[in-house]
Every structure is written in structure tokens, then in C-alpha cells.
C-alpha positions as CSV (number, residue, x, y, z in Angstrom):
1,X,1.7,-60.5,78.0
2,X,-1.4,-58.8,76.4
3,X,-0.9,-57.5,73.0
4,X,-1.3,-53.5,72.8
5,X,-2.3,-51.7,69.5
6,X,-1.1,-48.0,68.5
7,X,-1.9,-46.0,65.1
8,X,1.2,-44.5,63.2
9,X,3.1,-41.9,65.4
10,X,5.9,-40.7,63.2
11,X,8.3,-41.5,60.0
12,X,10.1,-43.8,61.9
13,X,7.0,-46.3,61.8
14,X,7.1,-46.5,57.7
15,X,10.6,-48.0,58.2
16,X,9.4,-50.0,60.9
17,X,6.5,-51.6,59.1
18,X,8.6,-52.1,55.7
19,X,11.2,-54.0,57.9
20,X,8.7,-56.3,59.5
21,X,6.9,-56.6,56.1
22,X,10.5,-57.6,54.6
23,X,10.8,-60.2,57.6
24,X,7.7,-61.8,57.4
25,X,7.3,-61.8,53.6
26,X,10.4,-63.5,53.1
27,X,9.8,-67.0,52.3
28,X,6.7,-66.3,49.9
29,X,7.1,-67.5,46.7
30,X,7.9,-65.1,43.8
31,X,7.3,-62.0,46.5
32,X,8.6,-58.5,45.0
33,X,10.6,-55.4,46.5
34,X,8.9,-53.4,48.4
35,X,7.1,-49.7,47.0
36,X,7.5,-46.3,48.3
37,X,3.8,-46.1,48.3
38,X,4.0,-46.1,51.9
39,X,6.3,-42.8,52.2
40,X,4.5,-41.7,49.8
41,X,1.1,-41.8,50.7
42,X,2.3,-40.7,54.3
43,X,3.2,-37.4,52.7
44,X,0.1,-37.0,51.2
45,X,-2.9,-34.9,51.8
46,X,-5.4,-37.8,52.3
47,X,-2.5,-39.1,54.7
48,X,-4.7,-40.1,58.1
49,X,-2.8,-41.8,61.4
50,X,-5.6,-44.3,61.9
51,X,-4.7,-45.7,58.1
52,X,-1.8,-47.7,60.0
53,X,-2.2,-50.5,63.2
54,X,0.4,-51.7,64.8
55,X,0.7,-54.5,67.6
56,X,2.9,-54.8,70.4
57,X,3.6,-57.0,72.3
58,X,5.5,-55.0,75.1
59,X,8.2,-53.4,72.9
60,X,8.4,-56.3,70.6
61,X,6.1,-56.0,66.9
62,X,3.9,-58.7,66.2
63,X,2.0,-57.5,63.9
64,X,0.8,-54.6,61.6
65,X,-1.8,-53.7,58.7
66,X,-2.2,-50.7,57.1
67,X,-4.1,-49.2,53.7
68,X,-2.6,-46.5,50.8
69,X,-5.4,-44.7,49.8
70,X,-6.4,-42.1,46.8
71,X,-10.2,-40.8,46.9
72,X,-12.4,-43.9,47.0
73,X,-9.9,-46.4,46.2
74,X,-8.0,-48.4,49.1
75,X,-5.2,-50.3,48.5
76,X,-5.7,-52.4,51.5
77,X,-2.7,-54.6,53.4
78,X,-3.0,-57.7,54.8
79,X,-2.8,-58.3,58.7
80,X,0.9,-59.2,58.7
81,X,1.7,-61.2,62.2
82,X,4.5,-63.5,63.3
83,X,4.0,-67.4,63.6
84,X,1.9,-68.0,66.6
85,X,-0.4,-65.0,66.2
86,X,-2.7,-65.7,63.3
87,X,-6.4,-65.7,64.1
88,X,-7.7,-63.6,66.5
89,X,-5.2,-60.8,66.0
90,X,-5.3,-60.9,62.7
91,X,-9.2,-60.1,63.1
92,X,-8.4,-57.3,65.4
93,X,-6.0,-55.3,63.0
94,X,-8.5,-56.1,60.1
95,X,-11.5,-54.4,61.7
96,X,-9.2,-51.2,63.0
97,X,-7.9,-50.9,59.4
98,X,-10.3,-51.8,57.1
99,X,-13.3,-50.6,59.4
100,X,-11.7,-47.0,59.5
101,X,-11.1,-47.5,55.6
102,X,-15.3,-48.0,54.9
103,X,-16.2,-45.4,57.2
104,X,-17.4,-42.3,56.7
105,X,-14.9,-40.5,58.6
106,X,-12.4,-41.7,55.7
107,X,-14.8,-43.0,52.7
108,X,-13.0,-45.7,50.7
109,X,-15.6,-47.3,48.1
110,X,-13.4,-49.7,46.3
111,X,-11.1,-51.6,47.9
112,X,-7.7,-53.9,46.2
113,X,-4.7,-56.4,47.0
114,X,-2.6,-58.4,44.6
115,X,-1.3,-61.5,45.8
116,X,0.6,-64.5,44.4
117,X,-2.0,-67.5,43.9
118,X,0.8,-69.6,46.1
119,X,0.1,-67.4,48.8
120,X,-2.7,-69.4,50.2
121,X,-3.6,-68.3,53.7
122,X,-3.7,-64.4,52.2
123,X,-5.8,-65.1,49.5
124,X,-8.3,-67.2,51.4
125,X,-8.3,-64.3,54.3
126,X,-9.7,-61.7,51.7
127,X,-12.3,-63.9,49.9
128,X,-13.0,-64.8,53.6
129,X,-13.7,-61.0,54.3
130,X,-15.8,-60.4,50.6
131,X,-12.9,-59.9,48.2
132,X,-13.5,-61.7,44.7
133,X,-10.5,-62.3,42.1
134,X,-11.4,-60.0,39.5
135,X,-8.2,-60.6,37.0
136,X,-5.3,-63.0,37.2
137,X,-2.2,-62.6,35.3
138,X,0.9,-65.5,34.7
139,X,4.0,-64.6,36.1
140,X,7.0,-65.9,33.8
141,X,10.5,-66.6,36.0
142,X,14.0,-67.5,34.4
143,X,16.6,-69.1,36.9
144,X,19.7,-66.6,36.5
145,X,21.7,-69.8,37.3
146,X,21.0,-71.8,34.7
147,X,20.0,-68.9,31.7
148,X,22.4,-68.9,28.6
149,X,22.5,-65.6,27.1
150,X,26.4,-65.9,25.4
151,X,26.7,-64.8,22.5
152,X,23.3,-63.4,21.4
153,X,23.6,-61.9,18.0
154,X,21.3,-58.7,18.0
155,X,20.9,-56.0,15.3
156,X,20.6,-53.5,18.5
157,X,22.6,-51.3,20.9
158,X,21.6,-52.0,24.1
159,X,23.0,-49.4,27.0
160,X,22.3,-50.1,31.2
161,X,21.4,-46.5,32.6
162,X,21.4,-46.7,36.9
163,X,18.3,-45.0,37.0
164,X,14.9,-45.3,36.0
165,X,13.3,-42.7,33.5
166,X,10.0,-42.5,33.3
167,X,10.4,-40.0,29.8
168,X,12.1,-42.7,28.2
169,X,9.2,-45.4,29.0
170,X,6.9,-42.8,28.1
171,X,8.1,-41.5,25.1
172,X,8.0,-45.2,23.4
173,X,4.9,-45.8,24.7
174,X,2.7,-43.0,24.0
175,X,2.3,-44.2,20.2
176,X,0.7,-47.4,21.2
177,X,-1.2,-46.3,24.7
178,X,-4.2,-44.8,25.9
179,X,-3.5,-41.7,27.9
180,X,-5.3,-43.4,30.7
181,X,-3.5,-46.0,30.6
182,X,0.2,-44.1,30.2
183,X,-1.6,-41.7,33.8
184,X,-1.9,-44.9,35.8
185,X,1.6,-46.5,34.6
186,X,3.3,-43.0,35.7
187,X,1.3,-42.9,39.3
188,X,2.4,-46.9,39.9
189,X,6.3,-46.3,38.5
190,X,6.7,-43.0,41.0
191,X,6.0,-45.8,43.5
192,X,8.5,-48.7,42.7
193,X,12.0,-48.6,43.9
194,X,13.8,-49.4,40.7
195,X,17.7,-50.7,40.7
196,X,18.4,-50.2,36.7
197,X,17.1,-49.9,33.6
198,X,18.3,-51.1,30.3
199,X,17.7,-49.6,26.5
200,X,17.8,-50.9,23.0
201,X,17.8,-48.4,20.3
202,X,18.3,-49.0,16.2
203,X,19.6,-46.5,13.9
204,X,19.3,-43.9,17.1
205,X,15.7,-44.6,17.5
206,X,14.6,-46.0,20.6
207,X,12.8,-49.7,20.2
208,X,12.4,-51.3,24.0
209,X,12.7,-50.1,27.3
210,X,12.9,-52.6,30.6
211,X,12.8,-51.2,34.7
212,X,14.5,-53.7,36.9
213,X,13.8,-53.9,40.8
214,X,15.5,-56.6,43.0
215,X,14.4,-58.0,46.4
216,X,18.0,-58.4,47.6
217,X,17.5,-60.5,50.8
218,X,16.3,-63.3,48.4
219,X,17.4,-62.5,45.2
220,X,14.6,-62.1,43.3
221,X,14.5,-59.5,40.7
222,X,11.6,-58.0,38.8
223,X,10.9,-56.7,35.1
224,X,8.5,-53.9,36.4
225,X,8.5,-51.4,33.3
226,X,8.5,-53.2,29.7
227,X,8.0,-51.6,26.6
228,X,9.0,-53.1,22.9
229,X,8.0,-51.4,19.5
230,X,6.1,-54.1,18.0
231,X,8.6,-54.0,15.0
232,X,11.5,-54.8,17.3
233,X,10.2,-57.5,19.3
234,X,13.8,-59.5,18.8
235,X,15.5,-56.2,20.8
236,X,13.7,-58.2,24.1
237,X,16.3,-60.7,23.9
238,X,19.7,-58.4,23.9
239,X,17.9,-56.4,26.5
240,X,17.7,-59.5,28.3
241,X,21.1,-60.6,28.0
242,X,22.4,-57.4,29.3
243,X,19.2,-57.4,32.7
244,X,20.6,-61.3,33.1
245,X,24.1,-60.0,33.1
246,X,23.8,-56.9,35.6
247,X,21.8,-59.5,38.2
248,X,24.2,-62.0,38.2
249,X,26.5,-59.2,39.2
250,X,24.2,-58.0,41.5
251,X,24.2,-61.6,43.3
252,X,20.3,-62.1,41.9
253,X,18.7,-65.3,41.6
254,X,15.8,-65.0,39.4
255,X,13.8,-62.6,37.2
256,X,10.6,-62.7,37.1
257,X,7.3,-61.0,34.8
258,X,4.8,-60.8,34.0
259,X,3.3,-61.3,30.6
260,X,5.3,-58.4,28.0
261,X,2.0,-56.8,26.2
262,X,3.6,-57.3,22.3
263,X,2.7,-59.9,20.0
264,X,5.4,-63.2,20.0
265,X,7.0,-61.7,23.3
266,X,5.7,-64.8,25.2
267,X,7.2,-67.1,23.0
268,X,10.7,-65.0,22.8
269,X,11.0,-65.2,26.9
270,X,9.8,-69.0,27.3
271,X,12.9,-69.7,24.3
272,X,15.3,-67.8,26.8
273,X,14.4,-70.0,29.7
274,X,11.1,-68.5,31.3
275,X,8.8,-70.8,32.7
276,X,5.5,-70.1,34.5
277,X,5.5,-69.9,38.4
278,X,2.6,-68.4,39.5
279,X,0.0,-66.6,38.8
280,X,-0.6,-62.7,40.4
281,X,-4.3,-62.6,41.3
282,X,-5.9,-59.3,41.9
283,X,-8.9,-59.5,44.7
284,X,-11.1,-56.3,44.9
285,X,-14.4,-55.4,46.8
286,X,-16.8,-52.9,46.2
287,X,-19.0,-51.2,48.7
């Protein structure tokens, strides 16, 4: 049966391409949650149809790509497909989606992708198509099975709050961030689906803040949001103890991050359990 190929029709296609994306994402190592980036940007003003490709074939999906977008800069997807359609398709959807991307009629400049540096066959497809690793960061993972986090002796309180707030990140951050910086961390957060965040605060002042997101069809859970005053650097631990205890709850498997930007953070996490699993490798072209 020939494979067919339609743009994005309606709503109902964002929750059809995050449930394929879930389905064939899930045996990737280390792969996180899904964004909202897609809802988001489909509510946008920049929002065009042609910006997602999907293939058919006959009613069943096969395959899909699609790009977020924001002036000249493309986030661009990957060619997702099920087993026994790589190649050739995977070509197709690339030059529908990234060729509408370049072109005038849409104008993207700079284009990006972060991938895992386990995920061989997506990393090789961009440097295949003129994408260069411009940064690389270690991702750190602790096995929730296995991590001991009884009895930790902390000078902190340390409270779980169900929800995300990006006024509580921001207002221990600003000190120590660039505005920039702080703008770009606010525009990413507004796109990650968050599960819980936990607090530490000493003598009523607030000293770390930590964003939790979990992939719950394979238990991996994410430290997405991290930020420690440099004098509290020992609140990471309780903060930990009470992320590790909440997963476990939550039937998670692992937490993973990357590395905590405070000075003797990395050695903190790595005497908790963390080891280094991957690294997350960011490919970008410019044309």
C-alpha cells in the first residue's frame, strides 16, 4: 500500500504526533517527557500547517516530522518512522519539513535538535544533512532503586509544592543571572510539563529550588529547573531526599541531570549515587 503524506489539519494531530513520538521514542536511552512546545507553538502567530508532515499508510501513522519555530530559529524534529520504514521515507518527510523551514515562504536561518549521544541513527542523520555538534553537556542519573537517602541530617526545611513556579526559580536566580539568560530559562520552562517541585529555605529565606518532570511509561524522571545559592550548596542533598522520595511514590525509576551550575554540586550528586550516562549533544546549522 503506497504511503500518503498530509500537513497538520487540526488540534487533534498535536495529540496524535505526541502519542506516536511517545511510542517510538520509548526504548531510547535516558529520553525525557515530552514539551508543550508543540501546543504551544500551534497557537502561535508564526503557527504555519506545512510546519507538520505526517505519513499514512492507509489510516495507519508511519511516520511524522515537524519544526517549532520563533523568527529565524527552527527547532527542527527528526523524521520519526516505525521499524521497516527508515530510509527513503525518512528523506521524504525531511525535505517537506525542513525544505519549507529554509524557504522563503517561512525563513528559518538557524536551525537546532538535542539529542542523547546514545541515540546513534539520529545523530548521524543530522550531521548527515549538515548539522555540527556545537555543545555537549553530561547527563548525571541516580537509580531510585538502589539510592540511600535515610536519614539525611540537613540544616534546611524542605517543602514539595504540586506545581511548578516560575516566581520562585526566578526570584533565587535573578542575583546570580544575566537577564538573558533568566528570558530564555522562562520561554523553555512555559514549555515543560512539570510533575512537582521541591524547596529548601533557611531561616525563611529561600536557598534551592528543583522542577521535576517524569516520563511515566518508563519511569524516567527529570531535574529540569535547578537553582542552589552558592552558600547552601548542602540544601541539594535534602532537596534530593525529598525528589527521591515523591518518585519512588510515583513508581519512577531513575532521575536524571544535567550538570547543577554551583560550585561542588557535581561532587554532592555523584556522593548520593549519580553516575554519568550519556551525554546530551546539541547539533545546529546555520544557513
Amino acid at each position: 500500500m503506497a504511503v500518503t503524506f498530509r500537513n497538520y489539519r487540526s488540534a487533534e494531530d498535536i495529540r496524535l504526533q505526541n502519542d506516536f513520538w511517545m511510542q517510538v521514542t520509548r526504548d531510547l536511552p535516558w529520553c525525557w517527557k515530552p514539551t508543550t512546545s508543540p501546543i504551544l507553538y500551534s497557537q502561535g502567530a508564526q503557527f504555519d500547517p506545512r510546519s507538520r508532515c505526517f505519513a499514512f499508510e492507509g489510516d495507519r501513522l508511519v511516520g511524522y516530522m515537524s519544526f517549532t519555530g520563533q523568527g529565524e530559529f527552527v527547532s527542527l524534529g527528526y523524521p520519526w518512522v516505525l521499524p521497516a520504514y527508515e530510509g527513503v521515507l525518512q528523506e521524504e518527510l525531511y525535505d517537506a519539513v525542513y525544505g519549507f523551514a529554509a524557504s522563503p515562504k517561512y525563513g528559518g536561518k538557524r536551525f537546532a535538535q538535542r539529542f542523547r549521544e546514545q541515540w546513534t541513527d539520529q545523530v548521524s542523520f543530522f550531521k548527515r544533512h549538515g548539522f555540527v555538534v556545537q555543545r555537549s553537556d553530561p547527563i548525571y542519573a541516580l537509580d531510585l532503586h538502589t539510592a540511600n537517602t535515610s536519614g539525611i541530617p540537613s540544616r534546611f526545611r524542605v517543602d514539595y509544592a504540586a506545581q511548578f513556579c516560575w516566581d520562585d526559580f526566578h526570584a533565587l536566580s535573578a542575583g546570580r543571572l544575566a537577564a538573558q539568560q533568566l528570558c530564555i530559562w522562562k520561554e523553555y520552562f512555559q514549555t515543560v510539563d512539570f510533575d512537582f517541585a521541591v524547596k529548601a529555605t533557611h531561616d525563611g529565606m529561600s536557598v534551592a529550588y528543583m522542577g521535576i518532570a517524569i516520563r511515566r511509561d518508563t519511569g524516567f524522571a527529570e531535574l529540569v529547573a535547578v537553582t542552589v545559592e552558592p552558600t547552601a550548596v548542602d540544601a541539594i542533598v535534602p532537596c534530593l531526599g525529598v525528589t527521591v522520595a515523591e518518585l519512588r511514590s510515583r513508581n519512577a525509576v531513575s532521575l536524571g541531570t544535567k550538570p547543577i551550575p554551583t560550585e561542588t554540586a557535581a561532587e554532592t550528586i555523584m556522593e548520593m549515587g549519580f553516575k554519568k550516562v550519556s551525554e546530551e549533544l546539541l547539533l545546529s546549522k546555520d544557513i
